[in-house]
C-alpha positions as semicolon CSV with decimal commas, in nm:
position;residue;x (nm);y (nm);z (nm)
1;X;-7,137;6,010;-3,847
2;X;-7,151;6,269;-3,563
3;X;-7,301;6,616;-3,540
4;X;-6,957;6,846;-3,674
5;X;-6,915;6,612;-3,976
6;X;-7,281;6,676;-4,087
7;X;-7,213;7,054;-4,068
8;X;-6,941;7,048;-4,237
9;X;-7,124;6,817;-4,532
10;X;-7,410;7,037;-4,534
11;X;-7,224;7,405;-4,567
12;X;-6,975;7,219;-4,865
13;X;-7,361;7,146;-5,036
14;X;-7,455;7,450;-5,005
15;X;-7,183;7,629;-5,095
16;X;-7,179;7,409;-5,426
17;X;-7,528;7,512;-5,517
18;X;-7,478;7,873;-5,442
19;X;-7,211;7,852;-5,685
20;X;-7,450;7,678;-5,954
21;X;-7,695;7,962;-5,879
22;X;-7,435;8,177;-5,936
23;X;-7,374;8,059;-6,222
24;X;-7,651;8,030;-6,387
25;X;-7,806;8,379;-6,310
26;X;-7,468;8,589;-6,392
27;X;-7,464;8,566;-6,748
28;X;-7,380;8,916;-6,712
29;X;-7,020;8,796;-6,558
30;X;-6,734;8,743;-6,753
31;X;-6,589;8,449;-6,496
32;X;-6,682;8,254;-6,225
33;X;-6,588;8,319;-5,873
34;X;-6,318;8,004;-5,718
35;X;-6,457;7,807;-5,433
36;X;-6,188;7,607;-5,218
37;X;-6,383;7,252;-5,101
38;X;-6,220;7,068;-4,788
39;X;-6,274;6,682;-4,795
40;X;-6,452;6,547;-4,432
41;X;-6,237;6,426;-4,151
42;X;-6,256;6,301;-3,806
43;X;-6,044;6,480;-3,524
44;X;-6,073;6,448;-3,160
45;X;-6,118;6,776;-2,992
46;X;-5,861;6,799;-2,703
47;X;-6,031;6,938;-2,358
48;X;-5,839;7,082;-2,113
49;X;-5,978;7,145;-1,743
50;X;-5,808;7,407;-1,521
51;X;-5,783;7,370;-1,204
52;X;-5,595;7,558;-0,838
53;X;-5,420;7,333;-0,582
54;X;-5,106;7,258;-0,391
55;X;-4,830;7,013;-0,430
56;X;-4,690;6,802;-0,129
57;X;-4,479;6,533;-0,062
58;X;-4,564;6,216;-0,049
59;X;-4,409;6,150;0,290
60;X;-4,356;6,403;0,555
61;X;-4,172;6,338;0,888
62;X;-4,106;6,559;1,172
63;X;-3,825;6,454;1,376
64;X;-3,790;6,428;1,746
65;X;-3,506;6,310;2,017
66;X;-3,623;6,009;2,226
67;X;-3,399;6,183;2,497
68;X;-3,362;6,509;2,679
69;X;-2,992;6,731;2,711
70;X;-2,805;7,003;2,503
71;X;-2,782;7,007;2,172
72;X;-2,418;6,925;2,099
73;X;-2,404;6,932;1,710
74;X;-2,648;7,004;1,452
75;X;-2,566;6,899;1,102
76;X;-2,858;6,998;0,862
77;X;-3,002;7,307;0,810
78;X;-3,293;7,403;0,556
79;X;-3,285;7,257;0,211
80;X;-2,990;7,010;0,298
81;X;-3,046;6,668;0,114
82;X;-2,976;6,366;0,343
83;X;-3,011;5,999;0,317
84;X;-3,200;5,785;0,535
85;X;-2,907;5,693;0,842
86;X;-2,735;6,012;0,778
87;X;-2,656;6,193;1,120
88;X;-2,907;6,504;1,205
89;X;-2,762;6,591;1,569
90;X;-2,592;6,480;1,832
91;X;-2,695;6,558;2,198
92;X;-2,437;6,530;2,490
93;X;-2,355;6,274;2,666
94;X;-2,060;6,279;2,850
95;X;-2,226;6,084;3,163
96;X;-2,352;5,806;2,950
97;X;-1,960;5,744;2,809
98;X;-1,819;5,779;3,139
99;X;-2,029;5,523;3,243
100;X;-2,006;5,315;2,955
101;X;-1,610;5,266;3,036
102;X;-1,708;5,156;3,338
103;X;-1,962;4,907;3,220
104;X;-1,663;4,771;3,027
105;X;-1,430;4,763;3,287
106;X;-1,703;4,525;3,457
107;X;-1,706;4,296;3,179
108;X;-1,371;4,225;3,163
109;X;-1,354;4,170;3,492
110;X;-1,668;3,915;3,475
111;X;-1,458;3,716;3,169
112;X;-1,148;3,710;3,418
113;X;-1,398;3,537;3,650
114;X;-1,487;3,308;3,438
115;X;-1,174;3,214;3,320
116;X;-1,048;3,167;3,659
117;X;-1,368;2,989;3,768
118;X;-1,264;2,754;3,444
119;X;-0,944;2,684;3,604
120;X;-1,061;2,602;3,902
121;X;-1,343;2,354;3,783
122;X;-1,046;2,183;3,573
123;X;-0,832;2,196;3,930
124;X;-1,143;2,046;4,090
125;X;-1,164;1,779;3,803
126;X;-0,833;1,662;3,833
127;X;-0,836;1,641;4,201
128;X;-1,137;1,398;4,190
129;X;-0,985;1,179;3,960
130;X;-0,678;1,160;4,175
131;X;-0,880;1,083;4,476
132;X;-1,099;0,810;4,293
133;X;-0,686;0,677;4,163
134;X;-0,616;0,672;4,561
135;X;-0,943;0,511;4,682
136;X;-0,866;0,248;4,420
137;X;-0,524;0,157;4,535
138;X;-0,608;0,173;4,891
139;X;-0,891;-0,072;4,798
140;X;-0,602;-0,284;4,638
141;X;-0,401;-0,247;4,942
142;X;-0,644;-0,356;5,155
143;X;-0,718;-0,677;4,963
144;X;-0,327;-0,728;5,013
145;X;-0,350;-0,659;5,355
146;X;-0,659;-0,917;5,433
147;X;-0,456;-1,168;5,219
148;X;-0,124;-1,091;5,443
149;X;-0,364;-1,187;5,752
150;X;-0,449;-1,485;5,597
151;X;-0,126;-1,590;5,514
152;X;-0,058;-1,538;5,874
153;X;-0,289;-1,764;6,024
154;X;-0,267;-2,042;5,796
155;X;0,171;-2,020;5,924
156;X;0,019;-1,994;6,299
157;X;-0,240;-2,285;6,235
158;X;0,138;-2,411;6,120
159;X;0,339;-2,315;6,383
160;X;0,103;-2,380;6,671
161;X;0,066;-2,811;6,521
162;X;0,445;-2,816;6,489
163;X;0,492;-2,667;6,835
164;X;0,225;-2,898;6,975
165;X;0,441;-3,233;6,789
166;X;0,743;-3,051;6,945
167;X;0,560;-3,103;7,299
168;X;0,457;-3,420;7,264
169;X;0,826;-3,535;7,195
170;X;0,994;-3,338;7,433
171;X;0,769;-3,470;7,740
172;X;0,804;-3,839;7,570
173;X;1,183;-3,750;7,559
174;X;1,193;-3,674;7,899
175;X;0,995;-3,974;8,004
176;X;1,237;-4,191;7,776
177;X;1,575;-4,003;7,963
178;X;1,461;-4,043;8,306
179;X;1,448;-4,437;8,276
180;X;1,772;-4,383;8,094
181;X;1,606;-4,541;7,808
182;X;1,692;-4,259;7,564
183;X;2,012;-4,079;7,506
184;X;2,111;-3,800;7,594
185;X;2,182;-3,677;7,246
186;X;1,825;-3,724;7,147
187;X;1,705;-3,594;7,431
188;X;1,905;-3,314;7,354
189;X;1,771;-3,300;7,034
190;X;1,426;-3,346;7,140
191;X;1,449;-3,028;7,376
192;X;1,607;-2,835;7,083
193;X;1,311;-2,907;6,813
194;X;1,056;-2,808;7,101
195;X;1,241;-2,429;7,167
196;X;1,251;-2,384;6,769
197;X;0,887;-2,488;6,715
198;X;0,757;-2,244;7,008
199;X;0,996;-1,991;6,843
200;X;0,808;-2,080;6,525
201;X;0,518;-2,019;6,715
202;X;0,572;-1,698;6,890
203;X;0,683;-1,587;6,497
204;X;0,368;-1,680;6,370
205;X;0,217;-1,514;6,649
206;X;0,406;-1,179;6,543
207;X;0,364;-1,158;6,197
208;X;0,007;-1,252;6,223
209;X;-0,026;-0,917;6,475
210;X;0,174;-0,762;6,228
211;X;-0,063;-0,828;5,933
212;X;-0,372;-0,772;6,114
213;X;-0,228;-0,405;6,225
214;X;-0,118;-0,350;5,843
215;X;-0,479;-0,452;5,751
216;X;-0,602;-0,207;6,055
217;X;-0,368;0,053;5,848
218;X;-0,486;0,011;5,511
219;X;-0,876;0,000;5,619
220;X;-0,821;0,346;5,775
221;X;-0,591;0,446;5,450
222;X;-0,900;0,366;5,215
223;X;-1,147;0,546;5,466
224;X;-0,922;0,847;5,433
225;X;-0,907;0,790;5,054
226;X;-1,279;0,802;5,040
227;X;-1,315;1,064;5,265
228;X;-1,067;1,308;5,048
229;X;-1,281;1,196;4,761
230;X;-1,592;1,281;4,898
231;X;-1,408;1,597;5,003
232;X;-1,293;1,641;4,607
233;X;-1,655;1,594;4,451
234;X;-1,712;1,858;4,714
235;X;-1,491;2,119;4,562
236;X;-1,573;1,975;4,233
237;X;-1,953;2,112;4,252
238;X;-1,838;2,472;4,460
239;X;-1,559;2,496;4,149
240;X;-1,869;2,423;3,891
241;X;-2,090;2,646;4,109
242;X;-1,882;2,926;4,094
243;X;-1,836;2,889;3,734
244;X;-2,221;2,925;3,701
245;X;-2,223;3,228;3,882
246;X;-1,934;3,384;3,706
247;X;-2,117;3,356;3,419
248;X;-2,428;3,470;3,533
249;X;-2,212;3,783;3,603
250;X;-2,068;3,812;3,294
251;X;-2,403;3,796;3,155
252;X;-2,569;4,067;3,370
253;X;-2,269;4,275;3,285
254;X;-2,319;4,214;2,907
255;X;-2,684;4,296;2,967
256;X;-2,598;4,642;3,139
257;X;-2,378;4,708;2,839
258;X;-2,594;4,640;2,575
259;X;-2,869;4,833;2,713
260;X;-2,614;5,153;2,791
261;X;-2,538;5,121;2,421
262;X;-2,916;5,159;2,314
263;X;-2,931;5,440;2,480
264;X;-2,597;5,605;2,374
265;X;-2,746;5,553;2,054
266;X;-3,029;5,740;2,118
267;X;-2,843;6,039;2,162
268;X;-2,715;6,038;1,786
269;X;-3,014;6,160;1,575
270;X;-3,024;5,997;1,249
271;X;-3,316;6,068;0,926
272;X;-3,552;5,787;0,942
273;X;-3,613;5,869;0,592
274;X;-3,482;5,986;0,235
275;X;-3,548;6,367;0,187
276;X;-3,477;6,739;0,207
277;X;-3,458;6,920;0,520
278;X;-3,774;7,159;0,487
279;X;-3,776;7,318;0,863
280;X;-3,502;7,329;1,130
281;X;-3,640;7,384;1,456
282;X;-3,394;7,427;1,731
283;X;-2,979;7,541;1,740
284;X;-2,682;7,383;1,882
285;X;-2,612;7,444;2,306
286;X;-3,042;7,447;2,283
287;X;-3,216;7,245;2,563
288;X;-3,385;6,982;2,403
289;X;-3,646;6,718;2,534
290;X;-3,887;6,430;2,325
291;X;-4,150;6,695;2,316
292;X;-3,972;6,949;2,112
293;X;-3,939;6,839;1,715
294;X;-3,550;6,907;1,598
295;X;-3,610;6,898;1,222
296;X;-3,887;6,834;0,952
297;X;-3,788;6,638;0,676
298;X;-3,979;6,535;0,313
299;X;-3,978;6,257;0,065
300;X;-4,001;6,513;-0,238
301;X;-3,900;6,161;-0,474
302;X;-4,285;6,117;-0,485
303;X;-4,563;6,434;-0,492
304;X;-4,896;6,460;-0,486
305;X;-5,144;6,736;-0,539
306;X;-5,455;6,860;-0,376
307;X;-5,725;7,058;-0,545
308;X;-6,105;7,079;-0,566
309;X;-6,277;6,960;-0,892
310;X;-6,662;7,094;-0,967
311;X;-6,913;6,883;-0,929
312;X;-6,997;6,945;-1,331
313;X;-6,595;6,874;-1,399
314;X;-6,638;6,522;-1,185
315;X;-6,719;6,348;-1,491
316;X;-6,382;6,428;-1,718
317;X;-6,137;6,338;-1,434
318;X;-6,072;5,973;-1,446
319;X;-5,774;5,772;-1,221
320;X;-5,464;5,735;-1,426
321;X;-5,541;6,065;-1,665
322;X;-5,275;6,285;-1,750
């Protein structure tokens, strides 16, 4: 039982024997006087603590442009709600467009490259593997070629033995028809097979000069072949070099692009955060530069408040009271 219940016990005793007292010594009164009695209860006894401050956002940001030039639009003013994105102000920047057209321009210049560069690596190709289809039938004709010399002096080997029979008969012939041994219609015959084996002969001779100048022919044909596909692999790896470089220039230009569009975008000033414009710091055709702040913006979705607490009030603040 705590203090304020005892009081109120002790004054509802004492008020009950007053009224006995009363009683008791006022015959002399013709009725007794009403007492109201209150039955004991506990109540907690609310505390309030007063106390001066200020309220302030949460979040607070103060907004500058990461570039310098004129102000071209300004799209907020003081008290405007905007959402974190939304467009604040736009400087000019008329060069940076110009030259982003051109940057453009270059790229699709540096794809044409390429895709001529392509062709050309697919000419190249194809060229090589029509040179490596003529080195292969040169090859082939060579191979025919040796075989045709071959051919040739096996029918000279041929020739020469059939001329050399053809000899031997014609000067026993002759021996034979001087002693009038032989005919002359064998010797005739005799001289005849002798003139058509040395005609064999000087054939044999022929065509094998013949096949060893087509063999001369086809040995130069497959040097040329090899040559001209030397020559092709050649072109092959300028075709693929050039490739490589038109795509390190489409690259570069890519690169100059992207960057140019960074900092075009740098020129459109967007909230960084949820809020309400609070301050507006500079008008449209103004001069401005990183060091000047355009607008100041708050988070006013979540406050807080300042103030000083006594050090005898310390003790009935508590984290999370309301």
């Amino acid at each position: 039982m705590n203090s304020l219940t005892r009081i109120v016990l002790n004054l509802v005793v004492i008020g009950s024997l007053l009224a006995l007292c009363g009683s008791a010594s006022g015959g002399e009164q013709e009725s007794a006087v009403p007492v109201t009695t209150v039955l004991a209860s506990k109540h907690a006894i609310k505390q309030e603590l007063a106390l001066t401050g200020s309220v302030e956002a949460f979040m607070k940001v103060t907004v500058y442009s990461k570039v310098t030039g004129v102000i071209e639009k300004l799209l907020v003013d003081r008290g405007k709600k905007v959402k974190k994105g939304d467009v604040i102000a736009v400087v000019e920047h008329g060069t940076e467009l110009a030259r982003r057209k051109e940057l453009l321009a270059a790229v699709e210049a540096a794809k044409a490259g390429v895709r001529q560069a392509e062709v050309a690596v697919e000419a190249a190709k194809a060229g090589v593997r029509q040179a490596e289809v003529a080195v292969e039938a040169a090859k082939a004709g060579l191979l025919q070629a040796e075989a045709g010399v071959d051919i040739a002096k096996a029918s000279l080997l041929q020739a020469e033995a059939q001329l050399e029979n053809a000899a031997l008969e014609k000067r026993r012939a002759e021996g034979l028809y001087k002693d009038e041994s032989l005919p002359k219609q064998k010797y005739d015959a005799a001289l005849t097979a002798y003139k058509v084996a040395a005609a064999g002969r000087d054939l044999a001779v022929a065509n094998l000069n013949a096949a060893e100048a087509a063999r001369t022919r086809a040995k130069v044909g497959l040097n040329q072949a090899e040559t001209a596909l030397s020559q092709a692999k050649i072109g092959l790896k300028q075709a693929e070099t050039a490739l490589d470089q038109a795509k390190i220039g489409l690259k570069q230009a890519n690169a100059a692009l992207e960057s140019l569009d960074v900092r075009i975008a740098d020129y459109t000033i967007r909230a960084p955060i949820t809020g309400v414009v609070t301050a507006r710091f500079v008008d449209e055709g103004a001069m401005d530069n990183p060091a000047l702040p355009i607008v100041e913006i708050m988070d006013t979705s979540l406050l807080k408040v300042n103030c000083d607490v006594a050090q005898v009030d310390a003790a009935k603040v508590k984290e999370g009271q309301e």
